[in-house]
N, C-alpha and C positions, 0 to 999 in steps of 0.2 A: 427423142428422149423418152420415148411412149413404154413404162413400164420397169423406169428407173427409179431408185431411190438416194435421193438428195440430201446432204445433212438443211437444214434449215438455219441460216445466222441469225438472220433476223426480220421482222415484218415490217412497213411502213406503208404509209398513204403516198399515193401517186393521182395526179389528175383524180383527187376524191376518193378512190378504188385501193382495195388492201391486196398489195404484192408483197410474196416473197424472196427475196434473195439468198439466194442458195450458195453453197461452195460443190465446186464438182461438175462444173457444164463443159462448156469446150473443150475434150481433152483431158478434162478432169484438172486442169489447172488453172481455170476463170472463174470466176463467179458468174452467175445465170439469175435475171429478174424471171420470176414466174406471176401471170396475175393468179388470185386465189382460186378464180373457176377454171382454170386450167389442171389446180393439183387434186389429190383424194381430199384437201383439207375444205375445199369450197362445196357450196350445198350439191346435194344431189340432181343429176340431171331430172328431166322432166320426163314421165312415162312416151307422153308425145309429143312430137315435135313441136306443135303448139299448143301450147296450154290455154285456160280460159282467158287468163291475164293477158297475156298475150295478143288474142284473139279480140281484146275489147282494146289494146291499146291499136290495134293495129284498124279496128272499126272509126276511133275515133280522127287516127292520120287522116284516113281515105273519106273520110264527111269533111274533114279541113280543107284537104287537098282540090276537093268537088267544090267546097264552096270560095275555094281559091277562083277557079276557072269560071265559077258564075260569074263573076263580076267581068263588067267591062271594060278595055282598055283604058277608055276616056276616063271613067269613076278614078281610075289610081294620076292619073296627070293631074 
């Protein structure tokens, strides 16, 4: 649907996250849920792929993830 234009019904919250529901998807006789980072209405992408934010959440996974596997089997029984 990349470069179509959708009337818009209406917005609501889903799992926390603002989608809109569109008229005009399948055929043009469905309605289509879109989330908001999918339409021109959601922020702007990022210049790079990853950004800092990104970048420091993805630091803090991988020191979790490491300090997951320090630990020894017996410690969690």
């Amino acid at each position: 649907m990349f470069g179509q234009c959708l009337l818009v019904l209406f917005a609501k919250r889903r799992a926390g996250a603002l989608v809109l529901v569109c008229a005009g998807g399948v055929g043009g006789i469905a309605t289509v849920t879109l989330p908001l980072a999918w339409t021109d209405r959601g922020p702007a992408a990022a210049v790079h792929r990853l950004s800092v934010e990104v970048l420091m959440v993805l630091d803090t996974l991988i020191a979790a993830i490491v300090d997951l596997e320090s630990v020894e089997v017996k410690d969690l029984v």
